[in-house]
RODO-2510 file (C-alpha; in nm, 4 decimals, decimal comma):
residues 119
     n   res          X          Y          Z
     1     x    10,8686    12,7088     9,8376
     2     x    11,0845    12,8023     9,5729
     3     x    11,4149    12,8130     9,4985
     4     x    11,6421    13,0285     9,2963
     5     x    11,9788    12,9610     9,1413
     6     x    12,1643    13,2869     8,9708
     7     x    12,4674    13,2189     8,7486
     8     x    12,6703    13,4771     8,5246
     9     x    12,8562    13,6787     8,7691
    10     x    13,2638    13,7080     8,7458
    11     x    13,5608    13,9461     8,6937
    12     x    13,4808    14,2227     8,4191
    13     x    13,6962    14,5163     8,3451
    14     x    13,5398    14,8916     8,3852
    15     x    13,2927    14,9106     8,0795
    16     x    13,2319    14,5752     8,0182
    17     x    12,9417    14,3971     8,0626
    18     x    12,7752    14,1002     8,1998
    19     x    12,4674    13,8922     8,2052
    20     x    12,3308    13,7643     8,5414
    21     x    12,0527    13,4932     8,5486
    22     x    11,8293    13,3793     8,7972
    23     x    11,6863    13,0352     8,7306
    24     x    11,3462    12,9640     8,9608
    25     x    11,2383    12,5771     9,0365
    26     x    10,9239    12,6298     8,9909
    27     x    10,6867    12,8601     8,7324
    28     x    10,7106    13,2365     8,7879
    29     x    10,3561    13,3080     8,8626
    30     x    10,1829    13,5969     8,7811
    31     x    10,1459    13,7432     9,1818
    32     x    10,5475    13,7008     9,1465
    33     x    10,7294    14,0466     9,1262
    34     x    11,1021    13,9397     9,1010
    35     x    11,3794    14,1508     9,1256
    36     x    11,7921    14,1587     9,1846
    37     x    11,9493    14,3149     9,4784
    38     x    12,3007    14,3488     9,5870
    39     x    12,5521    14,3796     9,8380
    40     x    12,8718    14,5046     9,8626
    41     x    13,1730    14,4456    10,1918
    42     x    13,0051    14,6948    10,4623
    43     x    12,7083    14,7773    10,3058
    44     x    12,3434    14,6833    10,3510
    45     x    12,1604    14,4675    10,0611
    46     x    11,9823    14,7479     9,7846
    47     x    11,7261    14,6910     9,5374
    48     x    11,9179    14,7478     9,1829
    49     x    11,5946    14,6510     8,9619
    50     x    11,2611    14,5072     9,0115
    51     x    11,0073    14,3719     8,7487
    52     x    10,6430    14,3073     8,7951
    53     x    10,4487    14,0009     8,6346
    54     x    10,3234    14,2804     8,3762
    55     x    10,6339    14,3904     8,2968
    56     x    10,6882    14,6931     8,4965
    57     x    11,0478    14,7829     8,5966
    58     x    11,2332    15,0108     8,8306
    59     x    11,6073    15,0503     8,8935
    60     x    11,8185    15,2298     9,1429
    61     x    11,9388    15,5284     9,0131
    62     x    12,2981    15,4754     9,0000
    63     x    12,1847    15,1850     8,7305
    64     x    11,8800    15,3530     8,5135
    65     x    12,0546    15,3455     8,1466
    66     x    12,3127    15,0763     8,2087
    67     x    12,1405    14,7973     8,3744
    68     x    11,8059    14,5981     8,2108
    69     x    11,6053    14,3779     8,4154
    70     x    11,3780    14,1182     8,1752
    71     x    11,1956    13,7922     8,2474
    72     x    11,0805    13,4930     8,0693
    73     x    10,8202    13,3360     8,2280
    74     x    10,8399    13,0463     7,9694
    75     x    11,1647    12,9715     8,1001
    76     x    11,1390    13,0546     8,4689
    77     x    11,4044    13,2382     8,4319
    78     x    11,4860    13,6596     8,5086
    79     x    11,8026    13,8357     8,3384
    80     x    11,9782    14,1732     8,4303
    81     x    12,2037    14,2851     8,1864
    82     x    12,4686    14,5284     8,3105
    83     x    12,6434    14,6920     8,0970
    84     x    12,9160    15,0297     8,1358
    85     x    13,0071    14,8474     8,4382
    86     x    13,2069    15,0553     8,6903
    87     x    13,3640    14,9753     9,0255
    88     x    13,1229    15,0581     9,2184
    89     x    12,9052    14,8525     9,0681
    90     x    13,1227    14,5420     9,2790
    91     x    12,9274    14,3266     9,5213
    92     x    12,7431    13,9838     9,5338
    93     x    12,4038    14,0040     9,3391
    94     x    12,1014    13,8482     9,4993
    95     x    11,7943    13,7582     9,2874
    96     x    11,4355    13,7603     9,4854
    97     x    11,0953    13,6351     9,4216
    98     x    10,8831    13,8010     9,6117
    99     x    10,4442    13,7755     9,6669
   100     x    10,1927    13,7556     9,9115
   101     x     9,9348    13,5284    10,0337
   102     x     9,7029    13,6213    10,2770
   103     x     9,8168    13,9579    10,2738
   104     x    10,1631    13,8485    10,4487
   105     x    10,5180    13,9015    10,2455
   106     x    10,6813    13,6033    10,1281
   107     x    11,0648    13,6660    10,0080
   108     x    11,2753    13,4103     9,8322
   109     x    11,6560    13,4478     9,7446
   110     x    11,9038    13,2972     9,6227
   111     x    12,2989    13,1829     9,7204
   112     x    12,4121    13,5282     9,4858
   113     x    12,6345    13,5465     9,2408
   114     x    12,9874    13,7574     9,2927
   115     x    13,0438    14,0594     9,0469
   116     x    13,3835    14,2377     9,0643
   117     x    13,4536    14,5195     8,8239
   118     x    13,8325    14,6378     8,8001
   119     x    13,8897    14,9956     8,7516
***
């Protein structure tokens, strides 16, 4: 089990920026790909970047060149850095751990952390 505590989100104007963290209770192991989602009022939960244990990202395209995903292991710890934030970047950001044992999925999330960008 793990569990995962994110902290930064708020109440940023349109091209602002913020700096979500995700905070894991245990090491980040190297089978760990970890990755923040969100969700916005009437919407289902999307991926908005992923990172692998090697350091591989991926971001939804309405993100690639304003949002950064890192992680530091040392620290248990994963980061996205938004920045150019726009309105309809608004919703509750989710942070999961996810690996597999045995071949079965194992998905971990945390309470998320509100973002609200006024226009």
């Amino acid at each position: 089990q793990v569990q995962l505590v994110e902290s930064g989100g708020g109440l940023v104007q349109a091209g602002g920026s913020l700096r979500l963290s995700c905070a894991a209770s245990r090491s980040i192991f190297s089978s760990d790909t970890m990755g923040w989602y969100r969700q916005a009022p009437g919407n289902q939960r999307e991926l908005v970047a992923g990172i692998t244990s090697g350091g591989t990202t991926n971001y939804a395209d309405s993100v690639k060149g304003r949002f950064t995903i890192s992680r530091d292991n040392a620290k248990n710890t994963v980061y996205l850095q938004m920045n150019s934030l726009k309105p309809e970047d608004t919703a509750v950001y989710y942070c999961n751990l996810r690996n597999y044992r045995l071949g079965v999925r194992y998905d971990y999330w945390g309470q998320g952390t509100p973002v609200t960008v006024s226009s």
